[in-house]
N, C-alpha and C positions, 0 to 999 in steps of 0.2 A: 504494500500500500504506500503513496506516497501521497503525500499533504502539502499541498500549497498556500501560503497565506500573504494574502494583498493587502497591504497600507497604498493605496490609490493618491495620488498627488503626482504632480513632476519631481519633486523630493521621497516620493514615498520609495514603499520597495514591494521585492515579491522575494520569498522566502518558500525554499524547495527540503520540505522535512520528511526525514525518511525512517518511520518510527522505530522497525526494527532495529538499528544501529545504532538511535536518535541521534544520527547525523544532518544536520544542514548546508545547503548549499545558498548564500545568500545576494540575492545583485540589485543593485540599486536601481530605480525604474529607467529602462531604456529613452534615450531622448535625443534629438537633434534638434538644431535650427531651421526656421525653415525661410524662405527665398525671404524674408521678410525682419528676419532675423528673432523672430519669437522661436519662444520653445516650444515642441510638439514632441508627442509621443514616438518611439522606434519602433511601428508595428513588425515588420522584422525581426527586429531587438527582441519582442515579446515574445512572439512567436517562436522565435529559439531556446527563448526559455520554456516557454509550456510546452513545447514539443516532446512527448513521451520518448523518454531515454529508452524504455523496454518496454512489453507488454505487461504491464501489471495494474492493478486499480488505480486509479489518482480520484481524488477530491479537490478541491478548491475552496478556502473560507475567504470574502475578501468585505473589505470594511465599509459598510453600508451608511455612503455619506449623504447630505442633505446641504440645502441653501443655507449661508447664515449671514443674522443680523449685518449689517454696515458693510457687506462684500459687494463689490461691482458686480454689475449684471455680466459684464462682457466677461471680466474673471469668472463669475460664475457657471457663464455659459461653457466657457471654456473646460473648466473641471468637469461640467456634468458631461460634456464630449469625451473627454478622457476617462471617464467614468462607462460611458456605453461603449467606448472601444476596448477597455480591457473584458467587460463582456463579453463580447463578440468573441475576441481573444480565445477567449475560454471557450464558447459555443464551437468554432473552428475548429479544435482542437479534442472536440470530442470529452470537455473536461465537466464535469457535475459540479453545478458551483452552490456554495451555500452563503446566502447575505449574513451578515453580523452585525448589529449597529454597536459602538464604542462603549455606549454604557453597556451591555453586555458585559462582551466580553473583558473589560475591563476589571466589573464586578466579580466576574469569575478569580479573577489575580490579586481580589482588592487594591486594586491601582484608582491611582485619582488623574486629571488629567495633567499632571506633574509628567511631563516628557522622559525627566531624568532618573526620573522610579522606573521607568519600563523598561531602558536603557539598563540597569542595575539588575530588573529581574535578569532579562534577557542575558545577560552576564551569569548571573547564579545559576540561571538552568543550562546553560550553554557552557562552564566555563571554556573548553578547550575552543570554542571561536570570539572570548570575550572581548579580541580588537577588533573584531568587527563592529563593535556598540563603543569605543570606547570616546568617539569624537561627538561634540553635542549635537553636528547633524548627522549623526547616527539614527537618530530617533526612529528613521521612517524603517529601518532596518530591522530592531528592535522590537519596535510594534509589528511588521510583516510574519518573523520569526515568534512574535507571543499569539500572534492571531492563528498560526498553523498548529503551533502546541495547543492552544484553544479546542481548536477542530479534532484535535484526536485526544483530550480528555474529555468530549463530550460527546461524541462519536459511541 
């Protein structure tokens, strides 16, 4: 079985967990510029990542975001597109995704939304990849990696 878990953002990440082992493989979300010089997703990029390494199950848990208070509509817009393309992503790929909203799963770790506590768990449960979390924009890394552990203690 292998468990994928999405922190969604142009910072975020996608974390590839591999419970028997509990090894991880962790990359931060694919992205280019584009002719305009904004940032856009690496559908590509993504896609090499969900691409089934072997025939075995895969899951998907990826973090179920919404509008908020005082954010631009055109930033908004723009996440909520990067939001239905990592969907899609997943749908391509043949991958079973399960939505998670933050309070969730968070609650499950008793995490508050202190960035630097997830980074920390993420470290305790992971130690042997704890420089992967160790820089503060680690975050989206950390969260991607607790959102997969998520998925298969409630699995």
């Amino acid at each position: 079985m292998l468990i994928y878990g999405i922190d969604p953002g142009y910072t975020g990440a996608i974390t590839l967990y591999r419970p028997k082992t509990h090894s991880i493989d962790v990359y931060d979300m694919p992205t280019l510029l584009n002719a305009k010089g904004k940032t856009v997703l690496d559908m590509h990029g993504i896609l090499d990542i969900l691409e089934p390494e072997e025939d075995v199950q895969r899951v998907a848990y990826i973090e179920q975001v919404a509008a908020m208070r005082g954010q631009g509509v055109s930033s908004m817009f723009r996440f909520g597109e990067q939001f239905g393309a990592l969907q899609m992503a997943l749908a391509a790929t043949k991958t079973p995704m399960n939505l998670v909203t933050p309070q969730k799963w968070k609650k499950h770790f008793g995490l508050t939304r202190d960035k630097g506590v997830s980074r920390g768990l993420a470290m305790q449960r992971f130690p042997e990849c704890a420089d992967q979390f160790k820089r503060v924009k680690d975050d989206g890394r950390a969260e991607a990696t607790l959102i997969a552990l998520y998925g298969k203690e409630v699995m």
